[in-house]
Backbone bond lengths (Angstrom), bond angles and torsions (degrees), N, CA, C in turn:
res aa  C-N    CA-C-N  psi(-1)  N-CA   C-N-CA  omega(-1)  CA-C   N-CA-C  phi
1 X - - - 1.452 - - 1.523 109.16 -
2 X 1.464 121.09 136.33 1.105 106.25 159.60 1.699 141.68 -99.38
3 X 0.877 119.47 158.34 1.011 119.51 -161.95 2.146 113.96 -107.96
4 X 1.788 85.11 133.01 1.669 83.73 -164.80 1.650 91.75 -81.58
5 X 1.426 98.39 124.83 1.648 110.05 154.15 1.385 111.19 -118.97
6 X 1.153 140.56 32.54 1.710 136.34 159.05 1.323 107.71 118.78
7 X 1.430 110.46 159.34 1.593 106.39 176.58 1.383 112.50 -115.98
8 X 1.249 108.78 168.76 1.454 146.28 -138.40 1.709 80.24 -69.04
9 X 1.946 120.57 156.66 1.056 118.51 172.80 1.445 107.60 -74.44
10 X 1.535 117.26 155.23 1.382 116.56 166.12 1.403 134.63 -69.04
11 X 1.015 146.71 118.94 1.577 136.97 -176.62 1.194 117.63 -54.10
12 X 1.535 110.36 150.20 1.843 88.33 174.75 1.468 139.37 -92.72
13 X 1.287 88.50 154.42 1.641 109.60 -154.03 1.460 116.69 90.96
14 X 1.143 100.78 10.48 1.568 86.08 177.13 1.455 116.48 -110.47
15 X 1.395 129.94 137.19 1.670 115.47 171.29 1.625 139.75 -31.30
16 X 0.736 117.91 109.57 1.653 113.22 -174.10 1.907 110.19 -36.45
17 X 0.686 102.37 131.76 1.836 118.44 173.28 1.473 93.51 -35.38
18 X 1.724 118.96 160.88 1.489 107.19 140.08 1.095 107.61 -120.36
19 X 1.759 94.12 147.59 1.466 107.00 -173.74 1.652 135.81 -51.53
20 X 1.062 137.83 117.16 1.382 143.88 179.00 1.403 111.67 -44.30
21 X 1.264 133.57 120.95 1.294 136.93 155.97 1.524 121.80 -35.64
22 X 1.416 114.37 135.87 1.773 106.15 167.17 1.033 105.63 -77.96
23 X 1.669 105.67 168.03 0.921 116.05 -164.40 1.199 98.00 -103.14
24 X 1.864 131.26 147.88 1.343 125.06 -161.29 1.768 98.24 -154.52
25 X 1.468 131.62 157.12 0.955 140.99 157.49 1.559 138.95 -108.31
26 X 1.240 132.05 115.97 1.168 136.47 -178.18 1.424 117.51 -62.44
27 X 1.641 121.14 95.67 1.125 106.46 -168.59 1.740 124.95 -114.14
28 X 1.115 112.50 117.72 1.469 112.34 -175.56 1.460 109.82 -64.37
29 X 1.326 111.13 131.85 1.806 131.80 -165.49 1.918 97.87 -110.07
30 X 1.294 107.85 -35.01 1.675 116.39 -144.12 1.200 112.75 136.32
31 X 1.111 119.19 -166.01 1.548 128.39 159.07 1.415 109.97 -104.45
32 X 1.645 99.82 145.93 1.570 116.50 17.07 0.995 129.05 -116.31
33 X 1.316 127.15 3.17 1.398 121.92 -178.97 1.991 111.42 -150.26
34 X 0.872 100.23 129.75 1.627 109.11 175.35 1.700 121.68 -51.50
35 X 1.364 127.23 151.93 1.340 112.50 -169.51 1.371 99.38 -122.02
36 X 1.321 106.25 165.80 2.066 100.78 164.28 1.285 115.29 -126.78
37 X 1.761 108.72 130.01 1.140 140.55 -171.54 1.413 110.50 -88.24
38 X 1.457 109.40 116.79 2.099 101.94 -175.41 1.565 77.17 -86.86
39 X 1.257 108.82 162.87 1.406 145.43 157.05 1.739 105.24 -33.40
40 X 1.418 104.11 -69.42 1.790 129.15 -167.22 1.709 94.22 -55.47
41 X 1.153 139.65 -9.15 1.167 145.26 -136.01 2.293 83.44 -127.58
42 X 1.373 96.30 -88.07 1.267 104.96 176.46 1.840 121.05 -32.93
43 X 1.581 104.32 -40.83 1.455 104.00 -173.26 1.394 100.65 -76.08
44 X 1.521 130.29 -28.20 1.357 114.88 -178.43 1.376 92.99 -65.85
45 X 1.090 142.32 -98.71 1.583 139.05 -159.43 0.904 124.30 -34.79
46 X 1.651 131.52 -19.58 1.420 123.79 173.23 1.856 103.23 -88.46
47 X 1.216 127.71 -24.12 0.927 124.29 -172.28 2.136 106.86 -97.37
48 X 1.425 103.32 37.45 1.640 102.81 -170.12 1.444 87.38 -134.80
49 X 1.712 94.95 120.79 1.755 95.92 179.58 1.078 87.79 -77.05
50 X 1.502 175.52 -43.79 1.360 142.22 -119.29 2.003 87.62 -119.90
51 X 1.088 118.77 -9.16 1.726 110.11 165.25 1.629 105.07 -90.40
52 X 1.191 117.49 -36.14 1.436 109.07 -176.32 2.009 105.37 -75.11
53 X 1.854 107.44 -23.84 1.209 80.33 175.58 1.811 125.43 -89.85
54 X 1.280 91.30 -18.37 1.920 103.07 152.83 1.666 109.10 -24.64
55 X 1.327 99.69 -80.80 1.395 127.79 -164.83 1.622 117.31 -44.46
56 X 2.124 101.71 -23.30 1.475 106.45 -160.73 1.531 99.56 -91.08
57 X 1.892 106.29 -25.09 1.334 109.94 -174.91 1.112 131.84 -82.84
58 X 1.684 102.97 21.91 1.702 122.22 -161.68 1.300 98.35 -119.80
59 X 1.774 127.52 -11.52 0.834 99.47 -138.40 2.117 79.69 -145.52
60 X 1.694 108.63 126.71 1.948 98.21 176.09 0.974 97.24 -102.88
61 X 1.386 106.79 119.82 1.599 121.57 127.64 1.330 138.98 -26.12
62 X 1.198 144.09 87.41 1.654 128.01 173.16 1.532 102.32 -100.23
63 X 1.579 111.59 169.12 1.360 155.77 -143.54 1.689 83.34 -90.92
64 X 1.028 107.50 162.51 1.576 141.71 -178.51 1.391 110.66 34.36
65 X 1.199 119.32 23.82 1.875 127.09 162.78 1.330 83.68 89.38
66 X 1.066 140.30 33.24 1.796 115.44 144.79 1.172 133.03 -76.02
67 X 1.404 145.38 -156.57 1.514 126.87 -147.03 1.734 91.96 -95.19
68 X 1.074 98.27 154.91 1.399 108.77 169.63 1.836 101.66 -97.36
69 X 1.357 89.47 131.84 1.651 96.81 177.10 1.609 108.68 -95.29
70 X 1.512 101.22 151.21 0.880 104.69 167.85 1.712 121.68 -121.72
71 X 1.587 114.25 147.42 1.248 93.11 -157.35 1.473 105.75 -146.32
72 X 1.765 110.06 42.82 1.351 96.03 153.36 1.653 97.25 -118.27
73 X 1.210 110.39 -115.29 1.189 140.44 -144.77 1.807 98.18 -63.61
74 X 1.310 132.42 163.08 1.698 129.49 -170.44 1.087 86.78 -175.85
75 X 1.557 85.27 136.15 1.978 116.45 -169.16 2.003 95.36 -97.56
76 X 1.138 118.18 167.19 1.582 136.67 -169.09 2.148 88.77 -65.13
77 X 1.195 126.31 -36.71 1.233 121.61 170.47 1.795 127.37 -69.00
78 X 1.664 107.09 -10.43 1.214 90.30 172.20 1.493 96.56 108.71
79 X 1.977 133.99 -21.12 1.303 113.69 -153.74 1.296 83.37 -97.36
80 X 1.553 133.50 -179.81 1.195 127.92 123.69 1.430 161.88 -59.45
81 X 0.758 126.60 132.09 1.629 119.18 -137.74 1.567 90.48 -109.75
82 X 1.598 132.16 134.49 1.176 137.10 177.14 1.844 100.04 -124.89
83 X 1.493 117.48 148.41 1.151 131.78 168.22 0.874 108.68 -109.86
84 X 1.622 115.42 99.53 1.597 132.56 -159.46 1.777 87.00 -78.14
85 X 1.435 112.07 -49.84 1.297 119.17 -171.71 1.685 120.35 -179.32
86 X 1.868 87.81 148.87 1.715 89.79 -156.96 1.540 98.69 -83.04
87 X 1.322 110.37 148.40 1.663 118.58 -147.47 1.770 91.12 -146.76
88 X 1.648 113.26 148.43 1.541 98.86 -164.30 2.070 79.48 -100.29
89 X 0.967 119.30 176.57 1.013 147.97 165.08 1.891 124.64 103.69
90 X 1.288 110.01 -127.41 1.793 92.28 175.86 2.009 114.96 -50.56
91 X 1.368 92.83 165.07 1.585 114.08 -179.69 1.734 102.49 -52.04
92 X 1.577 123.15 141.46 0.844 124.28 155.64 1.714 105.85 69.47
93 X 1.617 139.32 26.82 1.293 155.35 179.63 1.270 93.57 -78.68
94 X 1.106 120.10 136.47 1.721 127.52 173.67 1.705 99.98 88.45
95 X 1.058 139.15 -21.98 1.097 132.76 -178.56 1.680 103.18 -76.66
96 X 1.803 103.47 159.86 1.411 88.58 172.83 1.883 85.48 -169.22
97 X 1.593 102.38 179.94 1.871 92.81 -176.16 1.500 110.52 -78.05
98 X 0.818 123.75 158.53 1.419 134.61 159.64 1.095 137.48 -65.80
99 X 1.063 119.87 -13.22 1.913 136.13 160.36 1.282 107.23 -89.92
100 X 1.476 120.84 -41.54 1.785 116.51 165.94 1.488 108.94 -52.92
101 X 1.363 126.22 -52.39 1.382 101.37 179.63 1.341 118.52 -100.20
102 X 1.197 121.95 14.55 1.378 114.58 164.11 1.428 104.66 -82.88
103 X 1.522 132.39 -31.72 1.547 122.34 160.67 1.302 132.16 -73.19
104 X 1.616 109.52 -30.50 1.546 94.19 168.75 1.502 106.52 -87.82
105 X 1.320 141.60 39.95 1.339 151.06 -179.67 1.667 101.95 -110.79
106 X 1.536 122.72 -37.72 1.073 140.76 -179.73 1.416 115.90 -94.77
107 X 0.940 122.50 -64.77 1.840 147.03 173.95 1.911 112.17 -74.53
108 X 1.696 117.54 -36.05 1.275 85.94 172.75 1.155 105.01 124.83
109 X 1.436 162.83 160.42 1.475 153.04 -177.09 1.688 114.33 -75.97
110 X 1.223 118.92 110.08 2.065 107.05 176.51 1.743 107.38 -57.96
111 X 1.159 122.38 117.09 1.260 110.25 172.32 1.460 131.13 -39.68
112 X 1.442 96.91 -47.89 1.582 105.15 174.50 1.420 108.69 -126.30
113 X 1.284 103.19 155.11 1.637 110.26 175.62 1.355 117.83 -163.35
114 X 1.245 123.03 119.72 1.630 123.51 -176.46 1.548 128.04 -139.05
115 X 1.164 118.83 175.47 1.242 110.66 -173.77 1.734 105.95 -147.56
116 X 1.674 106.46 24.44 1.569 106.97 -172.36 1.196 92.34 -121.44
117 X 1.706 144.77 40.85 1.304 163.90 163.00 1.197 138.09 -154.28
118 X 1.732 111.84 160.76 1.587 87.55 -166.66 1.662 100.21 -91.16
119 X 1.264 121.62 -28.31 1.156 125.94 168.73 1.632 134.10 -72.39
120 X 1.619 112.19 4.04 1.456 129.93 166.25 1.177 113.26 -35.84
121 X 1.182 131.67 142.87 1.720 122.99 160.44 1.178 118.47 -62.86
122 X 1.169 135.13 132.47 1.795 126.51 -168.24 1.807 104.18 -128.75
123 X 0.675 150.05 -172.60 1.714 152.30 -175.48 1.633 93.82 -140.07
124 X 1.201 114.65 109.86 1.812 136.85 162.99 1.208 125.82 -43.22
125 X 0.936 165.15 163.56 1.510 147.28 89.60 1.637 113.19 -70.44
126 X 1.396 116.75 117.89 1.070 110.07 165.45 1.878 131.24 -89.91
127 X 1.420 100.75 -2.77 0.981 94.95 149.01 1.455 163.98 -103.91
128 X 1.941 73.41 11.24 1.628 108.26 -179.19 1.117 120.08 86.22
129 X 1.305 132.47 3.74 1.493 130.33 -149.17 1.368 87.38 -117.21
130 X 1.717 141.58 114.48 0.938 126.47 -178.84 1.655 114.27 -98.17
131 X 1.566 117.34 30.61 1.098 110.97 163.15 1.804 117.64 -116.82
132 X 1.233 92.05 19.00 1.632 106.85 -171.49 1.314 110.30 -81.24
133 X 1.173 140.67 134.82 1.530 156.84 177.68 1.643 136.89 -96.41
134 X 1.865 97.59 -8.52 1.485 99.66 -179.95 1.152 110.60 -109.66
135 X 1.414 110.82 119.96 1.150 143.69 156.94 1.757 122.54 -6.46
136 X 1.250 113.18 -21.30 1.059 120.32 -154.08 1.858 103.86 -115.44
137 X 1.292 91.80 -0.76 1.278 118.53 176.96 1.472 128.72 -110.05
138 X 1.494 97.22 -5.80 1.639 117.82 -178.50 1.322 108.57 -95.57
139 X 1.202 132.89 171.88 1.021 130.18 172.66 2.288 103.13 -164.61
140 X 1.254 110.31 163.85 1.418 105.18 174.44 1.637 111.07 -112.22
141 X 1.272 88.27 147.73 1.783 97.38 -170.05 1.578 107.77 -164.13
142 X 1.052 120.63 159.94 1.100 122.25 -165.26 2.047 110.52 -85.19
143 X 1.403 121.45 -176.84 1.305 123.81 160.97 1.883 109.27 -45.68
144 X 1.594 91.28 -74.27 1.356 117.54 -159.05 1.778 98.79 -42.75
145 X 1.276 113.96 -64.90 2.214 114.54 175.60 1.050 88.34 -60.04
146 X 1.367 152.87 -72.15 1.751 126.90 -148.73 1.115 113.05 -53.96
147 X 1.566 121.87 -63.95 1.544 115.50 178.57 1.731 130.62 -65.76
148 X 1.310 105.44 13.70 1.439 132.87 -171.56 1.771 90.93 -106.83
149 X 1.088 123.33 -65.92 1.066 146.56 -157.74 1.785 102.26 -49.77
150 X 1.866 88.02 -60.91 1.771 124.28 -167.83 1.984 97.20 -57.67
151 X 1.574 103.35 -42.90 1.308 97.68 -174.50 1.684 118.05 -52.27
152 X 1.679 89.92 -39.55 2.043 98.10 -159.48 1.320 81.41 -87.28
153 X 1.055 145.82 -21.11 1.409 109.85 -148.18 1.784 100.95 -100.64
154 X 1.239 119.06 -19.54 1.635 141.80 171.98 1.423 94.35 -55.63
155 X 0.833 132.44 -56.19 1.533 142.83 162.08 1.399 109.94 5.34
156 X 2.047 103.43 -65.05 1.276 103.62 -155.10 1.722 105.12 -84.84
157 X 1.166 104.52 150.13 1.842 88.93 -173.80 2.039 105.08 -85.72
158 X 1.349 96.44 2.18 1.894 93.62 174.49 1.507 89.32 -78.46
159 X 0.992 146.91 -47.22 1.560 156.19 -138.65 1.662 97.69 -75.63
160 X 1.965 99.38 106.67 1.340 110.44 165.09 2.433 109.83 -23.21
161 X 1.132 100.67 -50.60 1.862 102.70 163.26 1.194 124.90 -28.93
162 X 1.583 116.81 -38.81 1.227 123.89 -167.18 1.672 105.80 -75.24
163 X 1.209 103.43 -38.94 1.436 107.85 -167.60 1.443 128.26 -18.24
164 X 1.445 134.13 114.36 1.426 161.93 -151.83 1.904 81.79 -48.89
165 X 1.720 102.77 -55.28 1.459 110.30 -142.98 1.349 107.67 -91.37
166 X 1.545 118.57 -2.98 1.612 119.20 178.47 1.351 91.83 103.77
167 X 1.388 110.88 166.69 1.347 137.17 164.01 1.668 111.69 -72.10
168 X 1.015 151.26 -57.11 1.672 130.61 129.14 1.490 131.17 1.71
169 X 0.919 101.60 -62.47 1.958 119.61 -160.09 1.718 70.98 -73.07
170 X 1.648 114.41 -96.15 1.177 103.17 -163.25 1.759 131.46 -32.48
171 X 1.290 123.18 -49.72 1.434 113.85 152.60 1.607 135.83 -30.99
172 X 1.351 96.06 -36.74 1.353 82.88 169.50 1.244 137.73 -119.02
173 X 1.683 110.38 14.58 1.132 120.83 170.44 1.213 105.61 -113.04
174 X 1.563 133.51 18.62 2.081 134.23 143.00 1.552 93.41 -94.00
175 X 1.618 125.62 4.63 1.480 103.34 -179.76 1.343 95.68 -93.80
176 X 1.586 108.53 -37.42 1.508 107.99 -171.13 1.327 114.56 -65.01
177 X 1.152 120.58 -17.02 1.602 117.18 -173.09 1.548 85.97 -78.96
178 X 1.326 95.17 -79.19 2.034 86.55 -165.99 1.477 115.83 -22.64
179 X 1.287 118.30 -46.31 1.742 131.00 -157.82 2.162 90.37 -60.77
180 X 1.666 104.52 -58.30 1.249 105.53 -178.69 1.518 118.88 -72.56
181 X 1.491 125.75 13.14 1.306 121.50 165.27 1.570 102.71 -97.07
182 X 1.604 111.39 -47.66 1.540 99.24 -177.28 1.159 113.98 -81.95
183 X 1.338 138.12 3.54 1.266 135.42 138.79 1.743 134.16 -49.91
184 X 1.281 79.34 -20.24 1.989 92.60 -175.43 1.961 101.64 -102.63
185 X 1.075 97.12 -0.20 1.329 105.33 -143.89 1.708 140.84 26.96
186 X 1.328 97.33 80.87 1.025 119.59 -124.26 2.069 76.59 -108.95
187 X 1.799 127.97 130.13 1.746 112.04 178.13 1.629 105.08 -69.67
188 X 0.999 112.39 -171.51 1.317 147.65 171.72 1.794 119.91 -25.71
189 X 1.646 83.25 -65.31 1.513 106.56 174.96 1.301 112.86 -61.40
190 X 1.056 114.23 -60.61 1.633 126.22 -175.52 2.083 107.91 -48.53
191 X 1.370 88.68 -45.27 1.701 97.01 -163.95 1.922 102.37 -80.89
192 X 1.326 104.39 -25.10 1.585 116.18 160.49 1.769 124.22 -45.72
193 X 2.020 86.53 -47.30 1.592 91.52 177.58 1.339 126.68 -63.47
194 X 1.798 106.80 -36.62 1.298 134.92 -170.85 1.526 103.49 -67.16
195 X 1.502 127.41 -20.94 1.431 131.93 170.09 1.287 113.62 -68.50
196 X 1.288 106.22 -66.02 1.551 127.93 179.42 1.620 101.18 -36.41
197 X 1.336 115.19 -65.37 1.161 104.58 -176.01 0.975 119.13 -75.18
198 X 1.322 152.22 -18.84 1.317 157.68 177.79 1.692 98.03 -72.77
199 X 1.303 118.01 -32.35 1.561 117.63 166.12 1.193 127.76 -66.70
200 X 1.555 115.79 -32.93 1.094 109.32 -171.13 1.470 113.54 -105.06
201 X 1.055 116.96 -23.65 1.588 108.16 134.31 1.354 148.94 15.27
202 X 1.430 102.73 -57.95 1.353 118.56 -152.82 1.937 87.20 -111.58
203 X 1.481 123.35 -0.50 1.445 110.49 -171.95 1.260 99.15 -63.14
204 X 1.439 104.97 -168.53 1.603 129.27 179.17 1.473 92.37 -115.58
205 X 0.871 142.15 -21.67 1.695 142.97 152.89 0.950 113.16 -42.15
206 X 1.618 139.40 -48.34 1.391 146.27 154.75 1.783 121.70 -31.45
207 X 1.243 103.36 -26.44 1.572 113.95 -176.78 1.220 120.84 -95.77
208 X 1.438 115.04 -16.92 1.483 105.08 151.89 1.644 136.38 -123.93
């Protein structure tokens, strides 16, 4: 991507250029209202080892590319919410989701991104799990297929969607399990089980 740093001087006699807009992202936090992220903003924090290592200790990793949990803080949607950095002005400034920058941390800055269209660029989960963090699990897509997508795929009652407790509830009760395995210090396997069940939990199979 490139990046606007200013335009070229004008020749003379000629009108000055007009200046190009930055480039900025619309980023959904929760409610109630979405914030916008300039670009110049994002590259400082992705490029700050001591914010990216913040960001790593918030966030477990498991074995064979399954979801990365995340396990602090969760916005009214279910994502995780990271405080890249405390920023003076509206509520919650510097905050942003946790799957947004765990992909542009991996993948790179999205030029554009919004959430005031149906055709906006939006960031996916394809595995539905909206507290998941690996990258490799994200994908880009617009408004219009996600909420197309979100309808059929809620459908299935295996589908993290289905969940009894919401996309919230479930986030933070696979965070709490992890949190109370590495609290016990508890390996891999053990804190794996503590997912599973904390997943399955939340079915609609459970209710009858």
């Amino acid at each position: 991507m490139t990046t606007v740093t200013g335009n070229p001087l004008p020749l003379p006699g000629m009108p000055s250029p007009t200046p190009l807009p930055a480039l900025e992202q619309l980023v959904l936090i929760g409610a109630p209202q979405p914030i916008r992220v300039p670009e110049r903003l994002w590259r400082t924090w992705l490029d700050d080892p001591v914010v990216v290592a913040r960001f790593e200790a918030k966030r477990y990793r498991r074995q064979e590319n399954l979801c990365s949990i995340w396990i602090a803080g969760v916005s009214s949607t279910g994502h995780g919410s990271f405080r890249a950095a405390s920023l003076p002005g509206p509520s919650r400034r510097g905050t942003v989701p946790a799957h947004l920058f765990a992909y542009q941390l991996e993948y790179g800055i999205i030029p554009r991104l919004g959430w005031s269209g149906a055709d906006d660029a939006v960031l996916c989960h394809q595995c539905d799990f909206a507290g998941c963090t690996n990258p490799a699990h994200l994908r880009l897509g617009t408004n219009r297929s996600n909420r197309s997508e979100y309808d059929l795929r809620r459908r299935n009652i295996a589908s993290p969607l289905s969940d009894v407790r919401g996309a919230a509830g479930r986030t933070r009760a696979i965070a709490a399990a992890v949190r109370t395995g590495l609290a016990n210090h508890e390996g891999p396997e053990t804190i794996e089980g503590r997912i599973r069940a904390a997943e399955a939990a939340g079915s609609p199979l459970t209710l009858w």
